[in-house]
NUMARLO-264383 format. One record per residue (C-alpha): x, y, z; residue in one letter; residue number from 1. Coordinates in nm, 3 decimals. Example, Ala and Ser with C-alpha at 12.3 -4.5 7.8 and 13.67 -1.06 7.14 Angstrom:
BEGIN
NUMAR         u         v         w   res     n
NUMAR     1.230    -0.450     0.780     A     1
NUMAR     1.367    -0.106     0.714     S     2
# end
This chain:
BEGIN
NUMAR         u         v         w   res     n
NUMAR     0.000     0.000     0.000     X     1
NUMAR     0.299     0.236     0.092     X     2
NUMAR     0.460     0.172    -0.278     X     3
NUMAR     0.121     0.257    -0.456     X     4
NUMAR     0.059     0.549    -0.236     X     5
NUMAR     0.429     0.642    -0.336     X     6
NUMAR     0.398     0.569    -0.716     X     7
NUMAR     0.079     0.772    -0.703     X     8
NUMAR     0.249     1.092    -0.603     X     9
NUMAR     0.535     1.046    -0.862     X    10
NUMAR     0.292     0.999    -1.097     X    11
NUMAR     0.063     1.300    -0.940     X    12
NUMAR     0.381     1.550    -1.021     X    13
NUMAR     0.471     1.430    -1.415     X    14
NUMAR     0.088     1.462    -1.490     X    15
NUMAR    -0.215     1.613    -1.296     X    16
NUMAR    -0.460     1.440    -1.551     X    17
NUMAR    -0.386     1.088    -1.380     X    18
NUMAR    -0.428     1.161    -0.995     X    19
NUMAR    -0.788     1.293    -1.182     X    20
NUMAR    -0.838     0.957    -1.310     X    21
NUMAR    -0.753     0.786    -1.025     X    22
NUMAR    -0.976     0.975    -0.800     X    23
NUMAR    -1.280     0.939    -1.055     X    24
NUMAR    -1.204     0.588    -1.059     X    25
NUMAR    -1.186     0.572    -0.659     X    26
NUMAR    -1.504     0.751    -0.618     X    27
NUMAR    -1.693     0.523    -0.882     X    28
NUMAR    -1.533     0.205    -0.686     X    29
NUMAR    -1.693     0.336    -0.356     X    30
NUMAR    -2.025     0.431    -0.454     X    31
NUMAR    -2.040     0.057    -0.613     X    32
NUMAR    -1.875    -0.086    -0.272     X    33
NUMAR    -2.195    -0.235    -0.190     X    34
NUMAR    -2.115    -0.544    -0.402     X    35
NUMAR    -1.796    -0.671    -0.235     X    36
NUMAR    -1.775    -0.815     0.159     X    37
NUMAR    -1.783    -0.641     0.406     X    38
NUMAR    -1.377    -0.672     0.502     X    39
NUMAR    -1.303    -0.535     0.120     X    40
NUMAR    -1.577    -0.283     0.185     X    41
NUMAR    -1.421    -0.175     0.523     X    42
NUMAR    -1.006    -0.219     0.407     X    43
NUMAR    -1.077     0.007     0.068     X    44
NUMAR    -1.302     0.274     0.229     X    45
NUMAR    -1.004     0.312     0.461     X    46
NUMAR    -0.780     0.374     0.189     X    47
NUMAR    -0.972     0.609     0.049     X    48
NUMAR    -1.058     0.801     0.327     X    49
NUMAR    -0.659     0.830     0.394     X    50
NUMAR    -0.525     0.844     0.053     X    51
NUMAR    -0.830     0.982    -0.198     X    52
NUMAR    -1.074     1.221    -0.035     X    53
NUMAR    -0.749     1.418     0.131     X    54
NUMAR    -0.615     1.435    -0.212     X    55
NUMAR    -0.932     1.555    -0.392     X    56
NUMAR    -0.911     1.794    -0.098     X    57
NUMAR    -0.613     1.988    -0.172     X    58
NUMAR    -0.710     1.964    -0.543     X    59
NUMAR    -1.021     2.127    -0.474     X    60
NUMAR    -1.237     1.867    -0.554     X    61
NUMAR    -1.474     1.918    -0.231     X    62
NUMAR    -1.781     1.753    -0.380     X    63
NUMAR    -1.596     1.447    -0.436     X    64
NUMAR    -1.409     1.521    -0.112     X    65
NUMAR    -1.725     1.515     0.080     X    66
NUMAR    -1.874     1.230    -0.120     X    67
NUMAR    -1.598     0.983    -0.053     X    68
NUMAR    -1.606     1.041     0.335     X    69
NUMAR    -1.979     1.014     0.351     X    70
NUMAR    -1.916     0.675     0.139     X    71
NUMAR    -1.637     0.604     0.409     X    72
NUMAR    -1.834     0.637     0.703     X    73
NUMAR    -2.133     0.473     0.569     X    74
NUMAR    -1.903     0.134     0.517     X    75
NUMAR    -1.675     0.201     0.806     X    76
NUMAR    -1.942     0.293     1.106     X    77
NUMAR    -2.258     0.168     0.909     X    78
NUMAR    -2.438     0.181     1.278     X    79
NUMAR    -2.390     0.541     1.343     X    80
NUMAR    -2.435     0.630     0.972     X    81
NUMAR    -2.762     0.519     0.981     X    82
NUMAR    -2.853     0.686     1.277     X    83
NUMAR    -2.716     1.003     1.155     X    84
NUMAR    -2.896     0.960     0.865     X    85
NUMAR    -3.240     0.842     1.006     X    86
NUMAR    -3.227     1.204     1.250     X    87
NUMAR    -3.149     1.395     0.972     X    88
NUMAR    -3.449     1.230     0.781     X    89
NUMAR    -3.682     1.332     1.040     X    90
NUMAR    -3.535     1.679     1.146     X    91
NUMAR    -3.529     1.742     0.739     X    92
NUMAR    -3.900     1.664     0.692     X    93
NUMAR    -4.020     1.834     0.992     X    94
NUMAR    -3.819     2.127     0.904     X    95
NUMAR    -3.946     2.134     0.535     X    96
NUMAR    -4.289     2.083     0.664     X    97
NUMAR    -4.314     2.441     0.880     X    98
NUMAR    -4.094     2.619     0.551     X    99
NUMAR    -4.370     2.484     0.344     X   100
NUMAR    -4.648     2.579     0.545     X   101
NUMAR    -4.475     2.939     0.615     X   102
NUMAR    -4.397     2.972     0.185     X   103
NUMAR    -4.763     2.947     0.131     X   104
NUMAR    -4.895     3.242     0.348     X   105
NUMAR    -4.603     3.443     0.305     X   106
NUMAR    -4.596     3.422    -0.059     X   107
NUMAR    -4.983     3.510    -0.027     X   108
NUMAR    -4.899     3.826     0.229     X   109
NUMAR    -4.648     3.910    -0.053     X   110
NUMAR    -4.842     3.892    -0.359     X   111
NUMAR    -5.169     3.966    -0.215     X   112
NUMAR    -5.315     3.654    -0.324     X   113
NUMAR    -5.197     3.419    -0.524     X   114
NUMAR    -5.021     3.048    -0.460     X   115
NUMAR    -4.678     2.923    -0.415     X   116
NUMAR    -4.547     2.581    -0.278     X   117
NUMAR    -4.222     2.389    -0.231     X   118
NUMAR    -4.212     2.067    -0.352     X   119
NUMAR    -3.951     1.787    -0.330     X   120
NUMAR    -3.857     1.637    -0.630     X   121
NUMAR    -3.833     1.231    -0.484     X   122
NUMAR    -3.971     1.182    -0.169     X   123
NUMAR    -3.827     0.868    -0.091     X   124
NUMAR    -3.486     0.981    -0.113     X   125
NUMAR    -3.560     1.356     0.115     X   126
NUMAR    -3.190     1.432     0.146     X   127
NUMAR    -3.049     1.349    -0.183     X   128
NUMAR    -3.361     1.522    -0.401     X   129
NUMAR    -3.377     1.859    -0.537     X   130
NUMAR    -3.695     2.126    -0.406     X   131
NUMAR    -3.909     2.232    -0.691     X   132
NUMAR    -4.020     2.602    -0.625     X   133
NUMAR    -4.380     2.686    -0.799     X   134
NUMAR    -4.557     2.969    -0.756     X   135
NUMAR    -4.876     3.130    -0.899     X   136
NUMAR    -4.860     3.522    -0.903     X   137
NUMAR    -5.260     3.639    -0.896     X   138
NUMAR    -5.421     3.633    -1.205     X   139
NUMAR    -5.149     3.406    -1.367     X   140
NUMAR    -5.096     3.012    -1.375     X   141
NUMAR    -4.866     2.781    -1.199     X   142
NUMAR    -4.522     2.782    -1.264     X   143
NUMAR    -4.170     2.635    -1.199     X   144
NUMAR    -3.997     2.935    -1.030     X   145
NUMAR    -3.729     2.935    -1.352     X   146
NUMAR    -4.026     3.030    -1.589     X   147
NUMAR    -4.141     3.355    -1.415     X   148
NUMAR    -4.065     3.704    -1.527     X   149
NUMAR    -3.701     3.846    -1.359     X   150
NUMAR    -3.942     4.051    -1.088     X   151
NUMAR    -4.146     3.784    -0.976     X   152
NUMAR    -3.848     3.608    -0.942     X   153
NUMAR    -3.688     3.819    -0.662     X   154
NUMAR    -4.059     3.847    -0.490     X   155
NUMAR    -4.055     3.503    -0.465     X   156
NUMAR    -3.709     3.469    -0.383     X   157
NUMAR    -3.821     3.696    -0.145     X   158
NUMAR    -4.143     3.546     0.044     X   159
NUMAR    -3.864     3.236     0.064     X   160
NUMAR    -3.607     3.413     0.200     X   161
NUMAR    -3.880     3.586     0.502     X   162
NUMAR    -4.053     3.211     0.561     X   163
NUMAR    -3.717     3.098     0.647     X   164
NUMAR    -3.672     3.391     0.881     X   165
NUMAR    -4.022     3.298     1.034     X   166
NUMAR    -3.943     2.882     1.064     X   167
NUMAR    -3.556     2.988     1.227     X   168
NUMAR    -3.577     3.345     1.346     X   169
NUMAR    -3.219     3.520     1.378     X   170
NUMAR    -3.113     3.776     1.576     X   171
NUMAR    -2.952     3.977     1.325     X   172
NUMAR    -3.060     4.046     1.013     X   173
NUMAR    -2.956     4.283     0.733     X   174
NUMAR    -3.176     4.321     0.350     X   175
NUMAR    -2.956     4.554     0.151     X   176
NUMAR    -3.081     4.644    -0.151     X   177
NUMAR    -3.324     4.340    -0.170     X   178
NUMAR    -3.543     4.546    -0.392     X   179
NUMAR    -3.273     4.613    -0.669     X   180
NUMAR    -3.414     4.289    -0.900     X   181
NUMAR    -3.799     4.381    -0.886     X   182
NUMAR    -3.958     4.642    -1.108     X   183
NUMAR    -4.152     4.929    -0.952     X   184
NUMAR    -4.480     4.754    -0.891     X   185
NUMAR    -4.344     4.508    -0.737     X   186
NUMAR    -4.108     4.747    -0.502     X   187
NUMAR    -4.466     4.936    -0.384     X   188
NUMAR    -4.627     4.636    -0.322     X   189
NUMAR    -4.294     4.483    -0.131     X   190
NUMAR    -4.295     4.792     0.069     X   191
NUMAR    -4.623     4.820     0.174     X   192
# end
């Protein structure tokens, strides 16, 4: 393991493009890791959280970085990485819940009527899945938050931005310029 860790670096300084390789490879080995037993699974997550994700650290890789030590742990402390993961489950859909809920009315305060909602794109998979924003300005239809006009946009960037404030409160909080993307109806309405 020493001697491959070695030739790795050599190789690393002649040529940038292989340690890329290598680390692509790595992280493709690990998320298929499921398929081997459990000693391989626990003896090459090791490696990689030693060798790989430090390496795709200093390259500045931190998505892989971060997905090849959640891989780690998962096959190295499979206990605690499913009770980590099971709490963050629950806190996550409780959470989402009260946003939810507080996107609705606040959108509706905002817009003075109207409908918006948040929306997870897979439910079975809560903390791997995208949110789907869609909102319904009065008077207009249902739409993905991408396919609204630049000032709805920032409104309901907006009514987002003040249910999260209502669902986690902070002590501290400073808007500048938060009306510089909405056109002037929008602005009187915001500020009234």
């Amino acid at each position: 393991q020493t001697e491959n860790f070695k030739k790795l670096l050599l190789t690393m300084s002649e040529d940038i493009r292989v340690i890329l390789i290598k680390i692509a490879d790595r992280l493709h080995n690990m998320r298929t890791l499921e398929h081997m037993a459990p000693n391989k699974q626990y003896k090459i997550a090791g490696e990689t959280l030693y060798i790989y994700a430090p390496i795709a650290n200093r390259l500045g890789l931190n998505k892989i970085k971060t997905e090849l030590e959640d891989l780690c742990m998962k096959y190295r402390f499979p206990k605690e990485y499913e009770e980590i993961t099971r709490q963050m489950t629950e806190i996550f859909s409780t959470q989402f819940q009260l946003l939810r809920e507080s996107f609705e009315t606040t959108f509706t305060d905002l817009f003075g009527g109207g409908h918006a909602t948040l929306e997870l794109e897979d439910e079975k998979d809560i903390l791997g899945c995208g949110i789907d924003i869609k909102a319904q300005p009065p008077g207009k239809s249902l739409k993905t938050i991408s396919l609204l006009s630049g000032g709805e946009k920032a409104f309901v960037a907006t009514a987002l931005y003040f249910a999260i404030l209502k669902v986690r409160p902070t002590p501290f909080c400073l808007l500048d310029e938060i009306d510089a993307a909405l056109d002037d109806r929008n602005v009187e309405r915001f500020a009234s």
